[in-house]
LOKESE-896971 format. One record per residue (C-alpha): residue in one letter; x, y negated, z negated. Coordinates in steps of 0.1 Angstrom, whole numbers, plus 5000, padded with zeros to 4 digits. Example, Ala and Ser with C-alpha at 12.3 -4.5 7.8 and 13.67 -1.06 7.14 Angstrom:
% residues 2
A512350454922 S513750114929 
//
This chain:
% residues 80
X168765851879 X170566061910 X167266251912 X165065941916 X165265931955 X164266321954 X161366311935 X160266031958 X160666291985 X158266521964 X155766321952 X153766291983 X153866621990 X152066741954 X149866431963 X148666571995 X147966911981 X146466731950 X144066551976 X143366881991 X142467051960 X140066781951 X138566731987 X137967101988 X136467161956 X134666831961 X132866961993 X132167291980 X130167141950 X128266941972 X127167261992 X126167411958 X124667111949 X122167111984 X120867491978 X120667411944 X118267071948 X115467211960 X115467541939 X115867301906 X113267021919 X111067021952 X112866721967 X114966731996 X118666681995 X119966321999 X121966212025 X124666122002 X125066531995 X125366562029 X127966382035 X129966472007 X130666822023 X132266712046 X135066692023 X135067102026 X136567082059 X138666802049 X140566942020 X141267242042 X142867022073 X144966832044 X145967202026 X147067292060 X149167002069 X150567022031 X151567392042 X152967292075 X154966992060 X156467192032 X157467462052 X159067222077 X160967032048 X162467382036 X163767472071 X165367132077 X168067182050 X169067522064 X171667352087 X172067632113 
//
């Protein structure tokens, strides 16, 4: 029960990380996805694929902020 208000203090972190995990490997299927369309079938990529990688660049901004807040969080409690 003690612990309850620190692993409120955790639980966004893993859930930014988590979100960057999924952003990234969302973003890099979708860029698999667009060389792979028009090898598999002789249509064009949708826009839909498109769009979808921009969660590459996305997941990387959020894994960097997750690294930056972490790092931040274990330098706070040093006390000098």
């Amino acid at each position: 029960m003690g612990n309850s208000s620190s692993d409120s203090a955790r639980a966004p972190r893993k859930g930014l990380l988590n979100a960057a995990i999924v952003c990234f490997a969302v973003g890099i299927a979708a860029v698999v996805a667009i060389f792979l369309t028009p090898a598999l079938t002789d249509g064009k990529p949708g826009l839909a694929l498109f769009l979808l990688t921009l969660a590459w660049p996305l997941g990387f901004a959020l894994a960097i902020a997750f690294a930056l807040q972490s790092g931040r969080r274990s330098k706070g409690g040093n006390g000098s």
